[in-house]
C-alpha positions in Angstrom: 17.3 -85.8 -4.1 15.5 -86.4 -1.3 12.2 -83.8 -1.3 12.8 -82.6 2.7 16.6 -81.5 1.7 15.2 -79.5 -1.8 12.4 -78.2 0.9 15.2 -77.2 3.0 17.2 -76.0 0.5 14.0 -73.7 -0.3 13.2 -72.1 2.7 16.7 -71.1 3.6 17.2 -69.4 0.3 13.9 -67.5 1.4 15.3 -66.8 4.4 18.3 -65.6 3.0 16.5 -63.5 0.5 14.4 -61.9 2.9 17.6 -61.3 5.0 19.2 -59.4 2.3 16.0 -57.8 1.9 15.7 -56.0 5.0 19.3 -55.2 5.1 18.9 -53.6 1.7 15.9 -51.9 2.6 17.6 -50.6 5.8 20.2 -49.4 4.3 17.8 -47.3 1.7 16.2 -46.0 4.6 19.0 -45.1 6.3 20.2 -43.0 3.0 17.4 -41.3 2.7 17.1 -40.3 6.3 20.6 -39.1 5.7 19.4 -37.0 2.8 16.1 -35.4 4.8 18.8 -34.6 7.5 21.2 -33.4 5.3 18.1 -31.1 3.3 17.4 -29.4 6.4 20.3 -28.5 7.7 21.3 -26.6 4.2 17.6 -25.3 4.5 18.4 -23.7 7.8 21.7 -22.4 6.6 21.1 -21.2 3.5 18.8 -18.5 2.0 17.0 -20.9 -0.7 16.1 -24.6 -0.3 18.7 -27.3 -2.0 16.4 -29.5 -4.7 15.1 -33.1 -3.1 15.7 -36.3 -5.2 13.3 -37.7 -7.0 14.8 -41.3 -6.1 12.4 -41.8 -3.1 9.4 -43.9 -2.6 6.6 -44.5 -1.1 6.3 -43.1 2.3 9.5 -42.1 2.1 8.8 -39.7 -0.6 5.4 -38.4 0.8 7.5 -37.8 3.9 10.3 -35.5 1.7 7.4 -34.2 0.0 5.7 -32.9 3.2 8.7 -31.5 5.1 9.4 -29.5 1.5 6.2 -28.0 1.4 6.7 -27.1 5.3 10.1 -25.7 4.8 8.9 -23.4 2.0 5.8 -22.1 3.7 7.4 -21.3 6.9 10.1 -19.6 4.7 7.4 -17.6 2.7 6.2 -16.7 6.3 8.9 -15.3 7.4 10.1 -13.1 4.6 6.7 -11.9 5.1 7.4 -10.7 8.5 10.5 -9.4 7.8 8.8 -7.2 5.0 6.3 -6.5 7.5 8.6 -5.0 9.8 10.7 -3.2 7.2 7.9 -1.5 6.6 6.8 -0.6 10.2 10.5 0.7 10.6 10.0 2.9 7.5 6.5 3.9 8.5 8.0 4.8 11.7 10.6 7.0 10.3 8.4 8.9 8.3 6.2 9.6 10.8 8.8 11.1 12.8 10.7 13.6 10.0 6.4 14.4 9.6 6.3 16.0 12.6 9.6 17.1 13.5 9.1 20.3 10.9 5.9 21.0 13.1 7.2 20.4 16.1 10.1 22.6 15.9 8.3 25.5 14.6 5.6 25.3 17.6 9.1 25.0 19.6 10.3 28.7 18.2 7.0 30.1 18.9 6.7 29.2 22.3 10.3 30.7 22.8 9.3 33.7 21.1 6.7 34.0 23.5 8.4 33.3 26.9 10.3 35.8 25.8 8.2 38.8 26.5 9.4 41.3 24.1 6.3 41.2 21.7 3.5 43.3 21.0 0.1 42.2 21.1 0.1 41.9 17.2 3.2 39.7 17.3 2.0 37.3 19.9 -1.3 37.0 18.0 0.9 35.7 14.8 2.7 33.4 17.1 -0.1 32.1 18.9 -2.2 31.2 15.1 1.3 29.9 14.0 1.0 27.5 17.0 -2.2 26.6 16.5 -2.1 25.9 12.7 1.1 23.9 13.4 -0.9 21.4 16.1 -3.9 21.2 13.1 -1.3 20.2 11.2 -0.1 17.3 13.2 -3.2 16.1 14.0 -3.9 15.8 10.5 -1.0 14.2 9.7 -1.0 11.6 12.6 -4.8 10.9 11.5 -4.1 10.5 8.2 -1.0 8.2 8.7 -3.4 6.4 10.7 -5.7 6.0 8.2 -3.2 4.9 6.3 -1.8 1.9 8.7 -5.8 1.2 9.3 -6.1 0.8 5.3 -2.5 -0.9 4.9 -3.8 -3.7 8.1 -7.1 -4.0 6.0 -9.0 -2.8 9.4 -10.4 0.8 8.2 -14.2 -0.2 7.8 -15.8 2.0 4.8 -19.2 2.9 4.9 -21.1 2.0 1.8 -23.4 4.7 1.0 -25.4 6.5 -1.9 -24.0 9.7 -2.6 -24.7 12.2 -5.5 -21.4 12.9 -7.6 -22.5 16.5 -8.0 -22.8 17.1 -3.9 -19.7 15.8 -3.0 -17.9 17.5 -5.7 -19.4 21.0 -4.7 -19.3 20.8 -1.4 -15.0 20.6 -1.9 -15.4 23.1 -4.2 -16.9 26.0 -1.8 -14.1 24.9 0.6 -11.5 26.0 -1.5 -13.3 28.8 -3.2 -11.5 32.0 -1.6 -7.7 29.7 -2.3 -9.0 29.7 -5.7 -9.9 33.4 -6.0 -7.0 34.3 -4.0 -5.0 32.4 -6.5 -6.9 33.3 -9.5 -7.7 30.2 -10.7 -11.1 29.1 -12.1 -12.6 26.1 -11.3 -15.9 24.8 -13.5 -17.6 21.8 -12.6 -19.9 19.8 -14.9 -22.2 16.9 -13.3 -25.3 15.5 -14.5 -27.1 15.8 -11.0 -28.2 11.7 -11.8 -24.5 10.6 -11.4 -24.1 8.8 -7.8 -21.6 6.6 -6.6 -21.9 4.1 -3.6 -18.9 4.8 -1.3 -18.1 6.4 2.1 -18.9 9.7 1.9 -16.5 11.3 5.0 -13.1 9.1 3.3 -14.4 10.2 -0.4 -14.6 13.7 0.4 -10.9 13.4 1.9 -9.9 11.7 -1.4 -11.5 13.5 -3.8 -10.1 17.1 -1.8 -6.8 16.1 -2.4 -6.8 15.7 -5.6 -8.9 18.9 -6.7 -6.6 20.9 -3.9 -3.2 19.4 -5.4 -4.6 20.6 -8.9 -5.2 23.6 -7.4 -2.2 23.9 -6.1 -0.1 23.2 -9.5 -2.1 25.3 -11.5 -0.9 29.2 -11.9 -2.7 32.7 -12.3 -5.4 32.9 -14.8 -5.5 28.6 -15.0 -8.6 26.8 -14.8 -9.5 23.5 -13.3 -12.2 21.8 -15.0 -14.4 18.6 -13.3 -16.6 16.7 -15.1 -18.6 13.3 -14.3 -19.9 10.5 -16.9 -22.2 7.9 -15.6 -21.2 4.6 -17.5 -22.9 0.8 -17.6 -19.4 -0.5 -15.7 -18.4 2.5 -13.6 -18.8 6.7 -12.7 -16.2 8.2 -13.9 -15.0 11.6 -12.5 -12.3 13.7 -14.7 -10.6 16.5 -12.7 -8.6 18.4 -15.1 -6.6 21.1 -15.0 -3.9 23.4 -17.1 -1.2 24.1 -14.8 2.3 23.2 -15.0 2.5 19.6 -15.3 4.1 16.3 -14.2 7.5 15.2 -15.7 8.0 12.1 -16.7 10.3 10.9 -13.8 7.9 12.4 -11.8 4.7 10.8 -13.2 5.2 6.9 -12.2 5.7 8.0 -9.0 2.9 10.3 -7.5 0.9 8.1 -5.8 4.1 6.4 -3.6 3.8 7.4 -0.3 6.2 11.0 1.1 7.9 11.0 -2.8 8.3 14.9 -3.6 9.3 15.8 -7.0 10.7 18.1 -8.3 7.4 20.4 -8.7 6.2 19.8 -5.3 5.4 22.1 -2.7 8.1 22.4 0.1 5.9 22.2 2.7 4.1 19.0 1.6 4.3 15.7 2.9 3.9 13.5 0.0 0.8 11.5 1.2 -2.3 13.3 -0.2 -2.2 11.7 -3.4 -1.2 7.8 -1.8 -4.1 7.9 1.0 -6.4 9.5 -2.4 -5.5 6.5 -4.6 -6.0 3.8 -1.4 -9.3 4.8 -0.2 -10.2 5.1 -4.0 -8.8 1.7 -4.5 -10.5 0.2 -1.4 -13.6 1.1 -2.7 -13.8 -0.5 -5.9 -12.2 2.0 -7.9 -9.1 3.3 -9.4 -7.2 6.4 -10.6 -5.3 7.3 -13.0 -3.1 10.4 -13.8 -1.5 11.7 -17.5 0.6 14.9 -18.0 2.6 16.8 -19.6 4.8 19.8 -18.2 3.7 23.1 -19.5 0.2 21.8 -20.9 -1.3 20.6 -17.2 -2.7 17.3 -15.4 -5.5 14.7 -16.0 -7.3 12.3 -13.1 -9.6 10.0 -13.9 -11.0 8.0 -11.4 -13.7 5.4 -12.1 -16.1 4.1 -9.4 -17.3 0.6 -10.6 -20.8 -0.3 -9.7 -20.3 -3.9 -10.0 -17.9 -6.1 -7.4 -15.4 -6.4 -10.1 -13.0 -4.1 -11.7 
């Protein structure tokens, strides 16, 4: 056969070949295009992400790859706004059954005084009830505050060295006519060597109401004992105390912000113990709490000293 006619022959079938090449190719392209469209419209649709094949190729697959990874962090991101937000709204509503209790007992004084029926002894009650209602709120708005400032990551802590035994006593005198009032004994025992780095104002706050809420749980003729051990890892400060106790459906839950169980005092708002345990834990600490109903209530909190817990 004559060479130019197999040469012939040759290159068409090349040509051919690479014809059904392309076509091929085209339509494989075209399939998978099919399937990215197809993936991202179920994506948008639906509340978790259909699987991609593992057929692709080449660019093809680093493309699929790339828009999966997008897809999934975008929807990460907003499931974290919408928890976000959910949270605010909660937040929000707390806030406002906080202060409505407040507000509508400043509310009744105030009419009680328009009213101009009282003696001089009865407006003086109203007029403290008013202003230990405002103290109140102003408390409570600073400390959910505080709170938001701690839950944004914003609140900035001092880091300062402060002597276990100081702090301790200096929340102790506060609440030393509550105690005697109450007849409750409070003994503290703390090596004066044991210090802590921390913020002194928001460790005060934290440590308060915890001694306070033992105080507060602990009858006539109790006793609340504190005591401090300085340790190569951490301080650790044991506020104990013999008053009625946590149950156990009670227990996992005392740090969660506004709970109130069953023991709980009806005019509290549930957040001593949660802003407590955050300003702890933003400090490189943590607290703990055992009990037992009838036998009383153990914190522990331990202050690390190294940048680890």
């Amino acid at each position: 056969m004559n060479p130019f006619v197999i040469l012939s022959i040759i290159l068409a079938l090349c040509v051919i070949a690479l014809v059904i090449y392309i076509i091929a190719d085209k339509i494989k392209t075209r399939k998978e295009i099919d399937e990215l469209i197809d993936f991202l419209t179920k994506a948008q649709d639906r509340d978790e992400f259909p699987e991609l094949g593992l057929e692709a190729e080449g660019r093809m697959k680093i493309l699929r790859s790339e828009i999966f990874k997008l897809a999934t962090t975008l929807r990460e991101q907003y499931a974290g706004e919408v928890r976000k937000n959910t949270y605010m709204a909660e937040m929000l509503s707390n806030i406002s059954h906080q202060i409505k209790t407040p507000l509508t007992a400043i509310n009744l004084m105030t009419d009680a005084l328009k009213n101009g029926n009282l003696d001089e002894a009865q407006r003086r009650r109203c007029i403290a009830n008013i202003e230990a209602q405002t103290d109140h709120i102003t408390w409570l708005v600073r400390t959910l505050l505080t709170l938001a400032e701690i839950d944004a990551g914003v609140l900035v802590l001092k880091k300062e060295d402060v002597a276990v035994k100081d702090l301790i006593g200096e929340i102790v005198s506060s609440i030393a006519i509550e105690a005697d009032i109450k007849d409750v004994s409070i003994d503290v025992s703390i090596p004066d060597g044991n210090r802590i780095t921390c913020d002194r104002r928001w460790t005060l706050e934290a440590f308060s109401n915890i001694i306070k809420n033992s105080l507060q749980h602990t009858e006539a003729g109790g006793s609340i004992k504190i005591s401090s051990e300085d340790t190569n890892l951490s301080v650790n400060i044991r506020i104990e105390d013999n008053g009625c106790g946590i149950s156990k459906k009670d227990l996992p839950h005392i740090f969660d912000r506004f709970y109130h169980g069953e023991k709980s005092d009806p005019n509290s708002n549930g957040i001593g113990l949660s802003l407590a345990k955050q300003i702890i834990n933003t400090q490189n600490g943590t607290i703990s709490c055992e009990s037992e109903q009838g036998k009383g209530t153990v914190f522990e909190i331990k202050i690390y000293k190294s940048a680890t817990v």
